[in-house]
C-alpha positions as CSV (number, residue, x, y, z in Angstrom):
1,X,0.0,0.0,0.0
2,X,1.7,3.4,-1.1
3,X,1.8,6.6,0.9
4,X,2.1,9.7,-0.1
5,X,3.5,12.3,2.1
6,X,3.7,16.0,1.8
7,X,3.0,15.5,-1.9
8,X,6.5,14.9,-3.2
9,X,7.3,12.0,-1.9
10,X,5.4,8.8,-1.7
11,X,6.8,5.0,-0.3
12,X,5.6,1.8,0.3
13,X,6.0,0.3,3.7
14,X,5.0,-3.5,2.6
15,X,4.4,-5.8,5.3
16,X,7.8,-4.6,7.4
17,X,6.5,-1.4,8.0
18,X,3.5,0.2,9.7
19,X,2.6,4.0,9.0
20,X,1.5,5.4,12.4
21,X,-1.6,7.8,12.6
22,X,-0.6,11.2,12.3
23,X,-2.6,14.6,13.2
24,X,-3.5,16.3,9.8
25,X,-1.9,19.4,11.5
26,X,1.4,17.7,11.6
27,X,1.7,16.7,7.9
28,X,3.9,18.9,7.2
29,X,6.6,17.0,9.7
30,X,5.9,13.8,6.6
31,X,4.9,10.1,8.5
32,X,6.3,8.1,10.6
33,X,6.9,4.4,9.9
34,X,7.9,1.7,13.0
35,X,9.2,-1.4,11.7
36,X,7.2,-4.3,12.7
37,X,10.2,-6.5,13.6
38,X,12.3,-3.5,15.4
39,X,9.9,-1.4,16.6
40,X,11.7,1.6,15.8
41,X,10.0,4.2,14.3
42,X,11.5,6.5,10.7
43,X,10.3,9.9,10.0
44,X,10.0,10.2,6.6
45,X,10.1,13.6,4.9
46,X,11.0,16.0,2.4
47,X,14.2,17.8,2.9
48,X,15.3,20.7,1.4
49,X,19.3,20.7,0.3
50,X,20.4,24.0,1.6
51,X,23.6,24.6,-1.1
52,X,24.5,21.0,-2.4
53,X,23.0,19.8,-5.2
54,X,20.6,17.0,-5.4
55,X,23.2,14.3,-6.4
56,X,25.2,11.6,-4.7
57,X,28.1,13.9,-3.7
58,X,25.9,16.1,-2.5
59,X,23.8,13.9,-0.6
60,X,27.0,12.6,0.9
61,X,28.3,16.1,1.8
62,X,24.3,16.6,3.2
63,X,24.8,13.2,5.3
64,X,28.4,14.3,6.8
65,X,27.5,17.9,8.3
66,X,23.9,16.5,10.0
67,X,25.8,17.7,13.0
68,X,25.3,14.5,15.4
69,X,28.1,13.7,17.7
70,X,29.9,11.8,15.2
71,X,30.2,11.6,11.4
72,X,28.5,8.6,9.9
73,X,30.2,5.7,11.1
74,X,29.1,2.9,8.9
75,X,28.1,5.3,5.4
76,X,27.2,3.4,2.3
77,X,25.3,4.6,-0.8
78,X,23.0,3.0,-3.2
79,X,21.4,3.7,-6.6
80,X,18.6,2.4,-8.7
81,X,17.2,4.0,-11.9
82,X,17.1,7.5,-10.7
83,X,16.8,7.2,-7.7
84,X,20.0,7.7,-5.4
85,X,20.3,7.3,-1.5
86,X,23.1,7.6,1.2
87,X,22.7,6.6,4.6
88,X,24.5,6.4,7.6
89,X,24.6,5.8,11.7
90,X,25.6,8.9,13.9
91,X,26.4,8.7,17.5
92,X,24.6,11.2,19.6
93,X,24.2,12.9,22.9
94,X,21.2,13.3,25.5
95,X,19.8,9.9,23.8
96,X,20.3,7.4,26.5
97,X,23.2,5.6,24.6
98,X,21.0,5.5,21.4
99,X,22.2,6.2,17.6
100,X,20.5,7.7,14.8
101,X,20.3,6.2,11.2
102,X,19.9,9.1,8.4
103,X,19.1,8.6,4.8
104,X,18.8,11.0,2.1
105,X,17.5,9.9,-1.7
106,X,16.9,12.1,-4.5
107,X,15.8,11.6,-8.3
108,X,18.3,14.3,-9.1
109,X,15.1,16.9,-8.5
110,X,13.6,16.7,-5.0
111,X,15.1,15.0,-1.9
112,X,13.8,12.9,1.2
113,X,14.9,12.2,4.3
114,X,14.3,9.2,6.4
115,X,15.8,9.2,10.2
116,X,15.3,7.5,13.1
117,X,17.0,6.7,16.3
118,X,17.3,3.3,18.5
119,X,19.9,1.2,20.3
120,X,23.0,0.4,18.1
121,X,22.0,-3.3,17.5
122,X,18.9,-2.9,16.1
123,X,20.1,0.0,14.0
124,X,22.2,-2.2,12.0
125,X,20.0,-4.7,12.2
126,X,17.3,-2.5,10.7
127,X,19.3,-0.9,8.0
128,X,18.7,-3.7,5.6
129,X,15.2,-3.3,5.7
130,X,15.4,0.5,5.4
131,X,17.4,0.2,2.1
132,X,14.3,-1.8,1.1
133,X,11.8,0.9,2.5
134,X,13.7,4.0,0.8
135,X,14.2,1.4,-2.6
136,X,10.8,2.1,-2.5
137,X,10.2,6.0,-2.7
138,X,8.9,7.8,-5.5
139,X,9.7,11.3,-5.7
140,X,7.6,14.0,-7.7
């Protein structure tokens, strides 16, 4: 079942994601997904580039200056037809020990951003399944 968010952006959560209910109000924040086997939740959103082009370099350079309390300690990069995506794990601060997976695609026009925090196990153990989840995206 498809989703469209913020209407630039739509993905398809399949079976290992669930969309949570979301205030009409809040739209503009995109959805938020929790992965059924995880139960960590992705925000899933539009995201403007600031000054780097909507490519892979400068999705990378986007990914390296998120500003966490690391750079991206396990970054890889994928690409399919036109879409492109880079993701990586940050450690942080304040979180209770917690990390944060980030992921930016782009068709080479508009750009989304998927993010979501959680103990360091079940980030990598997610990430596979959110390189299925952003294989997924359609962007308008």
């Amino acid at each position: 079942m498809r989703i469209t968010a913020e209407h630039r952006l739509s993905i398809d959560p399949g079976a290992e994601w669930i969309a949570e209910p979301m205030d009409p109000a809040a739209s503009h924040l995109g959805l938020y997904l929790r992965s059924v086997e995880h139960g960590v939740y992705m925000n899933v959103r539009a995201q403007e580039t600031g000054r780097h082009s909507p490519t892979r370099e400068g999705l990378v350079a986007l990914l390296r200056e998120q500003g966490w309390a690391s750079p991206p300690f396990d970054e890889w990069a994928t690409a399919s037809g036109a879409l492109t995506a880079v993701g990586g794990t940050f450690e942080t601060t304040g979180m209770g020990g917690e990390v944060v997976l980030e992921v930016f695609a782009t068709n080479g026009h508009v750009v989304a951003n998927l993010a979501g925090p959680g103990d360091r196990a079940v980030i990598a153990a997610l990430t596979p399944s959110v390189k299925r989840l952003v294989s997924t995206l359609e962007l308008e």
